[in-house]
C-alpha positions in Angstrom: 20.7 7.3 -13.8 21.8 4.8 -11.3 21.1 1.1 -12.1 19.2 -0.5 -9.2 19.6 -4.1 -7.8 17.8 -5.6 -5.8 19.7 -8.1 -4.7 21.7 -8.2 -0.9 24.9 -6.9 -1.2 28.0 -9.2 -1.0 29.2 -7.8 2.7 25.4 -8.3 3.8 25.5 -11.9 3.0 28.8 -12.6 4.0 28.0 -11.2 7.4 24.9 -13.3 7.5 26.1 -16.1 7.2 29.2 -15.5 9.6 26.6 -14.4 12.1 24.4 -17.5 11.4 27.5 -19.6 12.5 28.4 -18.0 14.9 25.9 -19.2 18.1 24.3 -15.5 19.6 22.1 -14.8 22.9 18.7 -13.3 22.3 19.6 -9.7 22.5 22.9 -10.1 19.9 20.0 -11.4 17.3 18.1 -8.2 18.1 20.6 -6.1 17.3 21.8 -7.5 14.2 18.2 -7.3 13.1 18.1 -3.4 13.8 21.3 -3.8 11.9 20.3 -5.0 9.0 16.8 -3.0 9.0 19.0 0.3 8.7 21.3 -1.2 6.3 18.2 -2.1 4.3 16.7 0.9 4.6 19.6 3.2 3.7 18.8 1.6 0.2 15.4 3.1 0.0 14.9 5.7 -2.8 12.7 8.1 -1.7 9.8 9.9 -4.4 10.8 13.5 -5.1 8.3 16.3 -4.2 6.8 16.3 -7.7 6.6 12.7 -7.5 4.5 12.1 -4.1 2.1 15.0 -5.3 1.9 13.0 -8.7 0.9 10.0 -6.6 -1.5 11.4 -4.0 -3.1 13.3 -7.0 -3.9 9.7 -8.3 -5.0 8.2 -5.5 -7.5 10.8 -4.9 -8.4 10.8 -8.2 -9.2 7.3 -7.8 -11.1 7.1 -4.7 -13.3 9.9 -5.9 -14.4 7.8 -9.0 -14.8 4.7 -6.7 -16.9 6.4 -4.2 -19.3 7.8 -7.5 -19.8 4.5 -8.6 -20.3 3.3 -4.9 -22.8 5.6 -4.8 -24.3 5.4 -8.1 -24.4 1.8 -7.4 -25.8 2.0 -4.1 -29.1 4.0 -5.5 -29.7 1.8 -8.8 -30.0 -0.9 -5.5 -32.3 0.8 -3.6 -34.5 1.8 -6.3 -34.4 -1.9 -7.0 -35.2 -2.8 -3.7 -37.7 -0.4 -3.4 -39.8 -1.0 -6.8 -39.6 -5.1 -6.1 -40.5 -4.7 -2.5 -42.2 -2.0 -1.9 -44.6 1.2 -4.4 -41.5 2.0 -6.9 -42.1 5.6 -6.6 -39.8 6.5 -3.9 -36.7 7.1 -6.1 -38.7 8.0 -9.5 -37.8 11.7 -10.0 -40.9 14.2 -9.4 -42.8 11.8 -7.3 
């Protein structure tokens, strides 16, 4: 397995700093920033396909349990509500 750094690589700095001393017009700044965008994002590692399922499986997961307890949540209130301010039987099974 390949060891990741993340750190900026030598050339990358290097560069960086001869480009900082070096006095550029507003479009030469632009494209060193694409630049250095692609060469940052070349060193993306992308999730296999077994990985992003894994991921979106537990995010799902997840925001089905959050919307239960929402909900859960949201009816133990307006029972409350509605036994403090008003008969109390509105949310009483049967009634």
């Amino acid at each position: 397995m390949a060891r990741v750094v993340d750190e900026p690589s030598e050339d990358l700095v290097a560069n960086a700093k001869r480009d900082r001393a070096e006095r550029r017009g507003p479009f030469a700044r632009i494209a060193l920033f694409i630049r250095q965008v692609f060469t940052e994002l070349s060193k993306v590692v992308r999730p296999t396909r077994r990985e992003l399922l894994s991921f979106t499986l537990v995010v799902i997961v997840f925001v089905v349990i959050m919307m239960a307890l929402v909900y859960g949540l949201d009816l133990v209130f307006a029972w409350a509500v509605s036994w403090v301010f008003g008969d109390g039987a509105a949310f009483l099974p049967g009634s």
